[in-house]
C-alpha distance (Angstrom), angle and dihedral (degrees) to the residues before:
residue distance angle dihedral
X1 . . .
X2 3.39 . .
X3 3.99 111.0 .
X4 4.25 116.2 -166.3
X5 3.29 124.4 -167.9
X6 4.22 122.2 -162.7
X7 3.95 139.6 175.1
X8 3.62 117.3 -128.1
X9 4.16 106.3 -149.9
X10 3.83 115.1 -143.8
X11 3.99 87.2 -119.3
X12 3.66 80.0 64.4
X13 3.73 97.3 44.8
X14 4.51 80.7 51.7
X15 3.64 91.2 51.0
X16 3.74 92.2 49.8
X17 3.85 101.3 46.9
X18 4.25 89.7 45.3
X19 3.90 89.6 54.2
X20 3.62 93.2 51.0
X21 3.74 88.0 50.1
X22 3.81 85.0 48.6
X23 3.62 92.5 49.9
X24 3.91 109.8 38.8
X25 3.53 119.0 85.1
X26 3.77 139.7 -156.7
X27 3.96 91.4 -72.5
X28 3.64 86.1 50.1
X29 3.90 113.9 118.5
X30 4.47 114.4 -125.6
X31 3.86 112.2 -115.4
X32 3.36 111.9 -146.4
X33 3.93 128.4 -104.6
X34 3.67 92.0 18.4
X35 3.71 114.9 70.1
X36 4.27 92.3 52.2
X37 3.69 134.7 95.6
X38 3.43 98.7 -134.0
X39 3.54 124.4 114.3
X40 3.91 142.8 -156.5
X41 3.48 119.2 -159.0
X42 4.07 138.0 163.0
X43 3.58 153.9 137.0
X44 3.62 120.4 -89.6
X45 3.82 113.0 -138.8
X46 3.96 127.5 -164.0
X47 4.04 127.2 -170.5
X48 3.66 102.1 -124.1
X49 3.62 117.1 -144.3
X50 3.79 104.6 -142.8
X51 3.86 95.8 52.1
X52 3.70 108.1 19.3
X53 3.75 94.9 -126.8
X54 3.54 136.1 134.5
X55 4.25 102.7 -109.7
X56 3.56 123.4 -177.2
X57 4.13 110.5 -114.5
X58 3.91 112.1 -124.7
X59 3.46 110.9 -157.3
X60 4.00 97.4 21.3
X61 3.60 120.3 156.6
X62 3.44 114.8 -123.3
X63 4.36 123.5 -163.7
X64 3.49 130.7 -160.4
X65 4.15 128.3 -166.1
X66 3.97 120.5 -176.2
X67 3.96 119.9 -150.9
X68 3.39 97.4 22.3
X69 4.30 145.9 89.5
X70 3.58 86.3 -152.7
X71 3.57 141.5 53.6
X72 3.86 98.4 -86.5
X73 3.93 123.9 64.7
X74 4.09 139.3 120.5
X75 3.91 98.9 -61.7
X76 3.73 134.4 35.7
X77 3.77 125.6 -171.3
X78 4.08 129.1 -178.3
X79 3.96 124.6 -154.3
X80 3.86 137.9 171.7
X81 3.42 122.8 -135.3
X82 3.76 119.9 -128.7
X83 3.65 132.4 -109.9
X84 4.05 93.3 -77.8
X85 3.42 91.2 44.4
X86 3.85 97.2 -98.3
X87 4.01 122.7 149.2
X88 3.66 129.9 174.2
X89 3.95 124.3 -179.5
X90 4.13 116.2 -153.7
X91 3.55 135.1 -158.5
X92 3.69 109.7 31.8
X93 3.56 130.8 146.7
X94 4.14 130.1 -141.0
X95 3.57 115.2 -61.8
X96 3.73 153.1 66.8
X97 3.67 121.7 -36.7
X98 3.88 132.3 172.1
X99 3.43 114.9 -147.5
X100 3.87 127.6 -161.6
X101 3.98 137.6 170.7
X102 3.97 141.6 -172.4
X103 3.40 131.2 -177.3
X104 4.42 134.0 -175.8
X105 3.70 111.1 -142.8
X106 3.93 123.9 -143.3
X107 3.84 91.8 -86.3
X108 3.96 95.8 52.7
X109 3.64 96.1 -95.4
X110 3.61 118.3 145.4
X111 3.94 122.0 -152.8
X112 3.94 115.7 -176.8
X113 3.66 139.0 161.0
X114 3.99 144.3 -131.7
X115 3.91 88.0 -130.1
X116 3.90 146.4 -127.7
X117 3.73 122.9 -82.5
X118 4.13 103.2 -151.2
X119 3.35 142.9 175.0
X120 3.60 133.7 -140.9
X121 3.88 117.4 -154.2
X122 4.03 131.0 178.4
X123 3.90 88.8 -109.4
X124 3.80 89.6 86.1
X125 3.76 141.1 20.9
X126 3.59 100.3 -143.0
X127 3.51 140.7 30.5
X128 3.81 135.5 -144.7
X129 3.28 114.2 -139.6
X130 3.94 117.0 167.1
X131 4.24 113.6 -167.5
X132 3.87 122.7 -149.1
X133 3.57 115.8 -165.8
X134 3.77 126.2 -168.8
């Protein structure tokens, strides 16, 4: 049995949701979390062993679920953060959305955390949602 493992890259994940907007038309049912305005966006934050401090994590990976207060639901999305630790997540409609994020450090170290249940309302366009991983 042959077993293959590959990465999807979030440009990938872009390309992907604009060609289904391309493609569906007006019989075509919304998915959720990608047809909205609404946005989540953050700094990821790990406890770094050698000087205590709270350090932003470059290069974090940061998960999104819609419909759910747990880490399953009806639509997944991946980012990385940048190099100060900054993420923001576009397009998503009103609702509930559980956000998680992990990150290795340079010494092999990995921080991770149970995750966020959220919820994204019409009162504002984006929300701030700051991650602390231990």
């Amino acid at each position: 049995m042959l077993i293959m493992k590959t990465k999807t890259a979030p440009i990938t994940i872009g390309i992907s949701l604009f060609l289904a907007g391309i493609l569906c038309t007006a019989g075509c049912k919304k998915e959720a979390g990608v047809i909205g305005k609404k946005i989540i966006s953050g700094v990821v934050y790990y406890k770094n062993g050698v000087s205590g401090a709270d350090d932003p994590a470059p290069s974090a990976i940061v998960f999104i679920t819609y419909g759910a207060t747990e880490a399953t639901g009806s639509y997944n999305q991946t980012t990385t953060t940048n190099s100060n630790g900054e993420y923001k997540i576009k397009g998503l409609q009103k609702g509930n959305y559980f956000v998680t994020a992990e990150y290795t450090d340079t010494h092999g170290f990995k921080y991770a955390t149970y995750g966020y249940a959220v919820q994204i309302n019409n009162k504002k366009s984006e929300l701030k949602l700051d991650i602390r991983l231990q």
